[in-house]
N, C-alpha and C positions, 0 to 999 in steps of 0.2 A: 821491306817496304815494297809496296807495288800499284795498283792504280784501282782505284773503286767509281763506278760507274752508277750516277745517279738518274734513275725515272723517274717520269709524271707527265702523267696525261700523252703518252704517246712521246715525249721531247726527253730524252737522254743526253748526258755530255760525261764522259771521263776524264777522272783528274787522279793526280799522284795524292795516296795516301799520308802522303810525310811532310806536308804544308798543310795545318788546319786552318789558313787563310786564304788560298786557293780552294781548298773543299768549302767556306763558307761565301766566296763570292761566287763561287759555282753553281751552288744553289739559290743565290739569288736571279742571278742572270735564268737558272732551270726557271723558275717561278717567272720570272718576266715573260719569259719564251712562250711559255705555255698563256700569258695573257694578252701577249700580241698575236698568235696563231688563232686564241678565239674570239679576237675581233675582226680579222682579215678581213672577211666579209665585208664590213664599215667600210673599207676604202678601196673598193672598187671603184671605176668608173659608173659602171650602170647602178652603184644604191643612191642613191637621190634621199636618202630618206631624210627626218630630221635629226638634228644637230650633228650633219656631218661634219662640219667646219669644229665641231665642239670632239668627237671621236678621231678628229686627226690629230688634234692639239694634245691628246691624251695621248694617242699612239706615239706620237713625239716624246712627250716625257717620260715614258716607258721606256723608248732604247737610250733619253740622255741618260736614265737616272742611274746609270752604271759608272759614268766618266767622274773620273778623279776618285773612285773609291780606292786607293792605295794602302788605308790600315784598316784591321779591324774594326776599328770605332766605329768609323766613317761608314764600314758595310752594315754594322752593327744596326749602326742611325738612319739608315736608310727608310725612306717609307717608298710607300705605290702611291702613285696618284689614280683620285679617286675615277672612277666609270664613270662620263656622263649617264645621267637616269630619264 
């Protein structure tokens, strides 16, 4: 047993080999990381742009959408909330 270290897009996190429910919420949280990092920008003070109010609310549901995932299913089940467009 030992620990496997997963990439994308620049955002890695290491986890132990010998839980595949740790390696699959691992990857999930990888995948959020990487889509909160490329909206940073959205939530500066100086973007003024439009639907900021509408890309925070998103940025929000991105770091909730991790909480209470405790079994497989649950991680399984999971979706992303959608980008305002």
């Amino acid at each position: 047993m030992g620990t496997i270290t997963i990439s994308r897009a620049g955002q890695s996190v290491s986890v132990s080999d010998s839980d595949p429910f740790l390696l699959t919420v691992a990857r999930l949280r990888l995948q959020r990381n990487v889509l909160l990092a490329s909206s940073d920008w959205r939530d500066l003070p100086s973007y003024a742009g439009p639907k900021q109010a509408e890309w925070r609310v998103y940025r929000q549901a991105l770091r909730d959408m991790t909480s209470g995932l405790d079994t497989a299913d649950k991680v399984k089940a999971a979706t992303f909330p959608t980008e305002p467009s």
